[in-house]
N, C-alpha and C positions, 0 to 999 in steps of 0.2 A: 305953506306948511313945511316944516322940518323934520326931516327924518333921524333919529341918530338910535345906534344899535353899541350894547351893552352888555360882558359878560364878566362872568364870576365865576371861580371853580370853585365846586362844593362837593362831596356827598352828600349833604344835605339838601339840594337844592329845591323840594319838592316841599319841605318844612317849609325854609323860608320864605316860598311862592305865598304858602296859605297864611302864614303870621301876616303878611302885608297886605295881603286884599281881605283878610277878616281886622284889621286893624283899619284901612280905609273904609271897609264897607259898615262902619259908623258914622262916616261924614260925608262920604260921596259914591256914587253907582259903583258898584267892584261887581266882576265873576268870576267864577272860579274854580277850578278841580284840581286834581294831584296835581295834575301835566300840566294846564294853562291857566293863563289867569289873565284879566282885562282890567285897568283901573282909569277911571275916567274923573277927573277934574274938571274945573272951570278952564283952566290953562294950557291942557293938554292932555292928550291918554299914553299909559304906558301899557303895553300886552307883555308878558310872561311867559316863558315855556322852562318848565325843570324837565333837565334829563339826568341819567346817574349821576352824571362826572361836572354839571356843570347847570346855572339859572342865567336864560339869557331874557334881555331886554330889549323891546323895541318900543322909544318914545316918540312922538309926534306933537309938534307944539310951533304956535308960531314965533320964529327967530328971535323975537325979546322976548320970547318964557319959557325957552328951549335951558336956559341955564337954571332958571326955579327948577322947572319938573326933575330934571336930574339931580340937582341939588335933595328932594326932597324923596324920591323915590332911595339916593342912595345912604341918604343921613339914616333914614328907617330902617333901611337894608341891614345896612352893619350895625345899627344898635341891635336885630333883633338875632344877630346871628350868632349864638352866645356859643356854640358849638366852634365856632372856623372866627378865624381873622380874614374877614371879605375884604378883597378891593377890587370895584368894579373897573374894567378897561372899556372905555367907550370909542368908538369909532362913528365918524361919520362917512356914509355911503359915497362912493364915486359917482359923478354924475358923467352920462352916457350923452353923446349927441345923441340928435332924434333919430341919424338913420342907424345908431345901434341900439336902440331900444327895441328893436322885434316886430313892431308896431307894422302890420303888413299897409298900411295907410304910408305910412314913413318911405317903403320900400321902392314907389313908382317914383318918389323926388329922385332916387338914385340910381336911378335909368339913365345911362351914357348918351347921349347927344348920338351915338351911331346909331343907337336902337329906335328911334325918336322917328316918327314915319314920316 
């Protein structure tokens, strides 16, 4: 599964949240309130969060439909954003060896050979 994170600046950001998940939520599972929203496909789910200044996106999808979902999340996006000229900048996450992930399971592989009894 693929992660990829997605923003827009808006003041609007809380419109455009519910124009997209009341526009999906005629064809596929959406939830939704001012602040967040969840949209679920066959291909992948995007989550939602409007704040004042800005609507951000996190999608999940697997690596060959990682370019649909955002293709189709951002085509809606900007047609419905009749207020602002949107363009969404996406980013994809940095991936973390295992022993910086936090993961206190992670943490005993990284025990020095001094401390090793």
């Amino acid at each position: 599964m693929e992660h990829q994170y997605g923003t827009a600046s808006t003041g609007h950001a809380s419109l455009y949240l519910k124009k997209l998940c009341r526009h999906f939520s005629h064809k596929v599972d959406t939830e939704f309130d001012d602040h967040q929203g969840t949209i679920r496909f066959s291909f992948g789910t995007c989550e939602l969060t409007a704040d004042a200044t800005r609507l951000q996106l996190h999608c999940q999808a697997a690596t060959d439909q990682m370019a649909t979902l955002r293709d189709v999340i951002e085509r809606h996006l900007v047609r419905f954003a009749t207020r602002d000229t949107l363009t969404v900048s996406w980013q994809q996450p940095v991936s973390l060896p295992a022993r910086c992930s936090g993961n206190a399971a992670d943490a005993t592989d990284n025990e020095s050979p001094a401390s090793a009894p």
